[in-house]
Biopython code that builds the backbone (N, CA, C, O; Angstrom):
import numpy as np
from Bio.PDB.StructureBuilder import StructureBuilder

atoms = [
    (1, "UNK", "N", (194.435, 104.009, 104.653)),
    (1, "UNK", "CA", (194.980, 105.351, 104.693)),
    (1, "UNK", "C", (196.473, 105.250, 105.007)),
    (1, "UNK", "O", (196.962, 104.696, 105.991)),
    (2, "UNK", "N", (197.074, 105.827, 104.087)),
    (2, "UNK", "CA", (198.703, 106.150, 104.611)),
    (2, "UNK", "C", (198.995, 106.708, 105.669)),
    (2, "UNK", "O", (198.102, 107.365, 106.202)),
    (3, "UNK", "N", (200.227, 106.644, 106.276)),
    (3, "UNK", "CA", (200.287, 107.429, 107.502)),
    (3, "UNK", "C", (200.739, 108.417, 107.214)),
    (3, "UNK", "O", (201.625, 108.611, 108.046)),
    (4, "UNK", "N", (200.709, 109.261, 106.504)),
    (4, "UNK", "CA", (201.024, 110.610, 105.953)),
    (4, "UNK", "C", (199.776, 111.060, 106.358)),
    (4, "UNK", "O", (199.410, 111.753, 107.307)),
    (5, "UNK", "N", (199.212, 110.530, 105.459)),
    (5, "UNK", "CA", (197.384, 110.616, 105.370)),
    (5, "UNK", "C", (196.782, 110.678, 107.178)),
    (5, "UNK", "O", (195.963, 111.503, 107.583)),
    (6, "UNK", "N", (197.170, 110.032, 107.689)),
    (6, "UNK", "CA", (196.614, 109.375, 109.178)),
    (6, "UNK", "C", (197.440, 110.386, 110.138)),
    (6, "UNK", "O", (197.100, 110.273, 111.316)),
    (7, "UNK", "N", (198.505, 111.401, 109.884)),
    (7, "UNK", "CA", (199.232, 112.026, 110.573)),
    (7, "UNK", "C", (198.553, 113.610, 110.171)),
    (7, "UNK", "O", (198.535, 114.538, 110.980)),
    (8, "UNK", "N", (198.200, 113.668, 109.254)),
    (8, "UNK", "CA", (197.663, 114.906, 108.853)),
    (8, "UNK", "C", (195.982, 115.114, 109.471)),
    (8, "UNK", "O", (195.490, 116.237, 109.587)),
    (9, "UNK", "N", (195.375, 114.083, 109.762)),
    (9, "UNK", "CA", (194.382, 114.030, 110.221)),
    (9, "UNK", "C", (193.959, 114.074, 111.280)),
    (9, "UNK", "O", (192.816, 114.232, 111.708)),
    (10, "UNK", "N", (195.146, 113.892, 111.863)),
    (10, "UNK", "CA", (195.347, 113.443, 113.916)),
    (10, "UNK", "C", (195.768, 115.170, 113.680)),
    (10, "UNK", "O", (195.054, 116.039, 114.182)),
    (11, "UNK", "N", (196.567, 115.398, 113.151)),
    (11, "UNK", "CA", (196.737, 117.211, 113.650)),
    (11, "UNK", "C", (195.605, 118.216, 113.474)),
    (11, "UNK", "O", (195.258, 119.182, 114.153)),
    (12, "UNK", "N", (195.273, 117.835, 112.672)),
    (12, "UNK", "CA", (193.912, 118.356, 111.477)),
    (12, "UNK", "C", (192.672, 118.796, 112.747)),
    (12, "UNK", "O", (192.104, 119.882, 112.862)),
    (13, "UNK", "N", (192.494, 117.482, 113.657)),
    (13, "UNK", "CA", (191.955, 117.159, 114.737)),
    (13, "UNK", "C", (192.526, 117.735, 115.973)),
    (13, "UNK", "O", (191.802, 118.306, 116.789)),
    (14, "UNK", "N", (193.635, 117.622, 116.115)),
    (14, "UNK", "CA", (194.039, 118.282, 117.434)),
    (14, "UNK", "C", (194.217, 120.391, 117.408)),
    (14, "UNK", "O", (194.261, 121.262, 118.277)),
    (15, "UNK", "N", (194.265, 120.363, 115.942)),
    (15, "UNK", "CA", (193.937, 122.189, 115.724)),
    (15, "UNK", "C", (192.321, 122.147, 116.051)),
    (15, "UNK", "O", (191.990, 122.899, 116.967)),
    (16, "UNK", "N", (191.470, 121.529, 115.557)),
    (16, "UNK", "CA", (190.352, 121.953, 115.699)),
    (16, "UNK", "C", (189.809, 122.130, 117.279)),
    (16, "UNK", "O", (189.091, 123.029, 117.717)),
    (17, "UNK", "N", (190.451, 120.852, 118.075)),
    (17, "UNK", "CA", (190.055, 121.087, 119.444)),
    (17, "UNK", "C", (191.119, 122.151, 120.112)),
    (17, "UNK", "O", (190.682, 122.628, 121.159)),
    (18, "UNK", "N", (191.834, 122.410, 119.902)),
    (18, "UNK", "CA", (192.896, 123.699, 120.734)),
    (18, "UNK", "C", (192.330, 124.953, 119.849)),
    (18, "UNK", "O", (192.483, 126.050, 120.387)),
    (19, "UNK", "N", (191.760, 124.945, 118.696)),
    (19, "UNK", "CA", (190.588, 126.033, 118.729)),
    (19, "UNK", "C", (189.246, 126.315, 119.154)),
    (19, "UNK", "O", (188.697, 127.380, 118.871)),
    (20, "UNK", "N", (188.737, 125.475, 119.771)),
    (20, "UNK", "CA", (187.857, 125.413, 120.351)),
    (20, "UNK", "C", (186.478, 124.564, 119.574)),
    (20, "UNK", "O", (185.315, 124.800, 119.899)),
    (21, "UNK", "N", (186.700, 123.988, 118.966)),
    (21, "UNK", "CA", (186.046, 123.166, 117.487)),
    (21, "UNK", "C", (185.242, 123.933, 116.923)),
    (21, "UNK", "O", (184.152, 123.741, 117.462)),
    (22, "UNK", "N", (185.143, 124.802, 116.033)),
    (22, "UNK", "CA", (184.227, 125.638, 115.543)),
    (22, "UNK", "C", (184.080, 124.879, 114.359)),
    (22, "UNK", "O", (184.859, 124.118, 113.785)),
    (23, "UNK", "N", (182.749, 125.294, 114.070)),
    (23, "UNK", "CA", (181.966, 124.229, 112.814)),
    (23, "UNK", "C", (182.482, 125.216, 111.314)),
    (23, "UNK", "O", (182.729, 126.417, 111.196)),
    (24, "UNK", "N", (182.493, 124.343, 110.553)),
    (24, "UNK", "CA", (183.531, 125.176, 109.310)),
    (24, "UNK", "C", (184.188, 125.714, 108.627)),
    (24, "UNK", "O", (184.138, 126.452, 107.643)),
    (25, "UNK", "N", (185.261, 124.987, 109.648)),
    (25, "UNK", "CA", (186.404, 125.249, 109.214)),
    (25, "UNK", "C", (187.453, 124.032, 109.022)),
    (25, "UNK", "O", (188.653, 124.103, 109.287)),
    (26, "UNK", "N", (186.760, 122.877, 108.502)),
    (26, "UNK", "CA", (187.889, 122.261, 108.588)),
    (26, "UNK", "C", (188.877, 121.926, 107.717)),
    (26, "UNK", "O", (189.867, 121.212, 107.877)),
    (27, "UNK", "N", (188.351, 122.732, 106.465)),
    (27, "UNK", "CA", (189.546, 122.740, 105.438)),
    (27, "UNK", "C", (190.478, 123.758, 105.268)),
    (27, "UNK", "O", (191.310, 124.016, 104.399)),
    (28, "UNK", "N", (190.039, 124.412, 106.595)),
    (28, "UNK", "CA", (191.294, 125.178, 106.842)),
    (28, "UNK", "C", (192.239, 124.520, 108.177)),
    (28, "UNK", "O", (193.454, 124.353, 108.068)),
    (29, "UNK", "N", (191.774, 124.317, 108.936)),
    (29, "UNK", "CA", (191.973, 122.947, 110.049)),
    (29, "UNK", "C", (193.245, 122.127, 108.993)),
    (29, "UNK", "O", (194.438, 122.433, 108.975)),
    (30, "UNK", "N", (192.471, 120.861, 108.039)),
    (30, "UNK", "CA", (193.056, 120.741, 107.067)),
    (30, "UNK", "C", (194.414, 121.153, 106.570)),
    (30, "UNK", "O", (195.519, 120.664, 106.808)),
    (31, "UNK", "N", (194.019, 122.286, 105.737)),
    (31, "UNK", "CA", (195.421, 122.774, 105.123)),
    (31, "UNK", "C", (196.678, 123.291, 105.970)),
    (31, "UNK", "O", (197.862, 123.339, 105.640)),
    (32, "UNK", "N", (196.011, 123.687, 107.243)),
    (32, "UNK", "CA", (197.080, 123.911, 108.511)),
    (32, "UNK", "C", (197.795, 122.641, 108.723)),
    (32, "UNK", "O", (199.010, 122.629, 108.920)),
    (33, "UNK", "N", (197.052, 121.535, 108.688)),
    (33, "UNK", "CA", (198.067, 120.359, 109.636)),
    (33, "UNK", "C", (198.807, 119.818, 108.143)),
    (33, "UNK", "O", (199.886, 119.289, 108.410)),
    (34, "UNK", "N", (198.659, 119.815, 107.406)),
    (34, "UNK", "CA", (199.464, 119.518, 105.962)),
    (34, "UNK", "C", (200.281, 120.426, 105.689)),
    (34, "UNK", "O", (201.253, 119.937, 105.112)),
    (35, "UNK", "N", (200.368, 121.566, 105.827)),
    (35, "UNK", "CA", (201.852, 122.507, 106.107)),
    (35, "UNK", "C", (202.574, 122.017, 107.406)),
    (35, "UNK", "O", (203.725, 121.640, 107.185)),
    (36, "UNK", "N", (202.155, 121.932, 108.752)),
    (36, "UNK", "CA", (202.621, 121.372, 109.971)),
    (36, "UNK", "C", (203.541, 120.288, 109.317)),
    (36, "UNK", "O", (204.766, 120.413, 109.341)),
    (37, "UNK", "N", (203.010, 119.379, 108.819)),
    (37, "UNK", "CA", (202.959, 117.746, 108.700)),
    (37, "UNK", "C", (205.048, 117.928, 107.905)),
    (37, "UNK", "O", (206.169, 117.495, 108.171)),
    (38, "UNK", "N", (204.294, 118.956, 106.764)),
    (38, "UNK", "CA", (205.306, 119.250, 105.472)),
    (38, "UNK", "C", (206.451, 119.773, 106.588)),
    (38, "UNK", "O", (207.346, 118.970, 106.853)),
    (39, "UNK", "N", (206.459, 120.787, 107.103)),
    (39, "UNK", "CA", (207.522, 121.232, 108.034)),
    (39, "UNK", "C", (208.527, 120.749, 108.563)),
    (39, "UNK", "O", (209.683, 121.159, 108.678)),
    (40, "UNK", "N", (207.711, 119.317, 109.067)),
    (40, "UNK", "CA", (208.467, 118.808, 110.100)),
    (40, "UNK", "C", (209.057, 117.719, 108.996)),
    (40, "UNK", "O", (209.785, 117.040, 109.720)),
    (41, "UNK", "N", (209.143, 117.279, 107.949)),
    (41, "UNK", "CA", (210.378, 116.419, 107.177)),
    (41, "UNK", "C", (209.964, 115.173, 107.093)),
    (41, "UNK", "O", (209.135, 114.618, 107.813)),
    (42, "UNK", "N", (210.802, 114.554, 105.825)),
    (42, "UNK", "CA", (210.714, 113.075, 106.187)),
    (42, "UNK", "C", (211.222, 112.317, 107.328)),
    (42, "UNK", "O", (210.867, 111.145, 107.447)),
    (43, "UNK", "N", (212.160, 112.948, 108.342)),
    (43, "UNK", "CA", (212.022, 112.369, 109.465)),
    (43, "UNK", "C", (210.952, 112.015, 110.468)),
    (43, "UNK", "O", (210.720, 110.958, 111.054)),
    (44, "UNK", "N", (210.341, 113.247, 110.503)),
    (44, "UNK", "CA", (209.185, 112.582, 111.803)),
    (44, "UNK", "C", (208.261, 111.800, 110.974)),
    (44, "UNK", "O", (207.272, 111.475, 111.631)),
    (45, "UNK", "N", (208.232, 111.329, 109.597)),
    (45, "UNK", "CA", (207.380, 110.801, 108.810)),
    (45, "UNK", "C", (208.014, 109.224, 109.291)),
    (45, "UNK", "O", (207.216, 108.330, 109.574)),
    (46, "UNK", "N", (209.306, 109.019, 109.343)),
    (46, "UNK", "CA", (209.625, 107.851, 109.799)),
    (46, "UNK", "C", (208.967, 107.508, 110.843)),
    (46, "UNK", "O", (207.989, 106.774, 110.990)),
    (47, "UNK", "N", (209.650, 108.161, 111.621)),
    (47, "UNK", "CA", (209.515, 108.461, 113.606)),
    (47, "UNK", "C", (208.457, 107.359, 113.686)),
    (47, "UNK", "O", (208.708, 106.216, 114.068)),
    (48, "UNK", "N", (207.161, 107.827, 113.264)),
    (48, "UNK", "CA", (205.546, 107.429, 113.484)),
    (48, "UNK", "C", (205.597, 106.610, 112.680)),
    (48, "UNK", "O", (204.851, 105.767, 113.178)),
    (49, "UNK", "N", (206.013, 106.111, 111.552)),
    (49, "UNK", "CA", (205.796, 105.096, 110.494)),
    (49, "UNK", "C", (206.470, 103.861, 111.292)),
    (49, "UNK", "O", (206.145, 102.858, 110.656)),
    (50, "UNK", "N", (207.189, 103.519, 112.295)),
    (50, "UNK", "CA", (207.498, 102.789, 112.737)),
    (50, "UNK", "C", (208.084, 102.579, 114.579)),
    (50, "UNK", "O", (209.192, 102.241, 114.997)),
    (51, "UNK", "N", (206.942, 102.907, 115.261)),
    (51, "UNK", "CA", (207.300, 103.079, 116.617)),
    (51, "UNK", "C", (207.600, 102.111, 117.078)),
    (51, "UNK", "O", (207.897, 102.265, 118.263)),
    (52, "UNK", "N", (207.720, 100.709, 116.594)),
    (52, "UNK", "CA", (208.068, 99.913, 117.498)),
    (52, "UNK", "C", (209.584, 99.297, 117.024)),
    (52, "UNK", "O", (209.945, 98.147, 117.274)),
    (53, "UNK", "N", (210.371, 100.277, 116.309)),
    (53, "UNK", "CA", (212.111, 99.796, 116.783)),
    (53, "UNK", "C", (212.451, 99.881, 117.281)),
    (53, "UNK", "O", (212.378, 100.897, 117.972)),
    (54, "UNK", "N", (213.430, 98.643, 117.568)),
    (54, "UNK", "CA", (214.228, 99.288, 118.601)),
    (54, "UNK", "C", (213.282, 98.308, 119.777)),
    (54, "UNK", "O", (214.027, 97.668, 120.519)),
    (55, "UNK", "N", (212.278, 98.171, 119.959)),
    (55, "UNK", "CA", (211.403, 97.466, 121.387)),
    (55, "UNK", "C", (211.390, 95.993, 121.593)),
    (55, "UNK", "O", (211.167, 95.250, 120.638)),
    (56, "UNK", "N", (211.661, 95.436, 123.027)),
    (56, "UNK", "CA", (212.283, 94.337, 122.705)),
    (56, "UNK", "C", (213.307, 93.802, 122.685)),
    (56, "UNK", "O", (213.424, 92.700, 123.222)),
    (57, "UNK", "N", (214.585, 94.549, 121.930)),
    (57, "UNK", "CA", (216.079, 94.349, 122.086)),
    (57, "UNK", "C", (216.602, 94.375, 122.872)),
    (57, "UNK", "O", (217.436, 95.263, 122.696)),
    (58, "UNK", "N", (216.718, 93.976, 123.731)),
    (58, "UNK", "CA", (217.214, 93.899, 125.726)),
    (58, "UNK", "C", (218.570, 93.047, 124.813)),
    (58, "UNK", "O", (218.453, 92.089, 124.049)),
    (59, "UNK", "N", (219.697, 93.707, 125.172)),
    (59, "UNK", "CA", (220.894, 92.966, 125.878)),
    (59, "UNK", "C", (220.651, 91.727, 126.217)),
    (59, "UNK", "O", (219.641, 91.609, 126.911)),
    (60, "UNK", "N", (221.443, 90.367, 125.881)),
    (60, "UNK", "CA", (221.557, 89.061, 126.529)),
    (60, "UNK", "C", (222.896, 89.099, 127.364)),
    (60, "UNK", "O", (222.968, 88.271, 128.271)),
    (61, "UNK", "N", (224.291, 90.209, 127.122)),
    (61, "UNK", "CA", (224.973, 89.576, 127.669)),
    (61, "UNK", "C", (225.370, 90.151, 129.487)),
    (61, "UNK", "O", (225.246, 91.214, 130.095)),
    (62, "UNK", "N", (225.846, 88.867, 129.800)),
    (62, "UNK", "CA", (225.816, 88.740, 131.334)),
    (62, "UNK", "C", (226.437, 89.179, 132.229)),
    (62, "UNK", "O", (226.153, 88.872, 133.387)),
]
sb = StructureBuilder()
sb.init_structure("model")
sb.init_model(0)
sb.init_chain("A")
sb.init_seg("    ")
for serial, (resi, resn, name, xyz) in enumerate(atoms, 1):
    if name == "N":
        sb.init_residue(resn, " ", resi, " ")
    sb.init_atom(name, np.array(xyz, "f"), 0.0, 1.0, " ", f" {name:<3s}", serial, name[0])
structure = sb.get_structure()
């Protein structure tokens, strides 16, 4: 799964529980976090596509 794919699904999931999980609805669940997802840009598409820059790089000098 892409992380497009894997980011739309984690929201998809977190609407359903801050609605209280009601049973059928999740292709509306769904189409909510894929507008969310769209909203927020190809930036936060980076953001999450690569959390670990940047970690590690400590300064050597003395």
């Amino acid at each position: 799964m892409d992380s497009r794919e894997e980011r739309i699904k984690r929201r998809a999931y977190e609407i359903w529980e801050r609605e209280g999980r009601p049973a059928g609805r999740e292709e509306e669940h769904w189409d909510q976090a894929v507008q969310e997802i769209e909203a927020e840009g190809p930036e936060a598409e980076r953001e999450v596509a690569d959390p670990m820059v940047g970690v590690g790089s400590k300064s050597t000098s003395g």
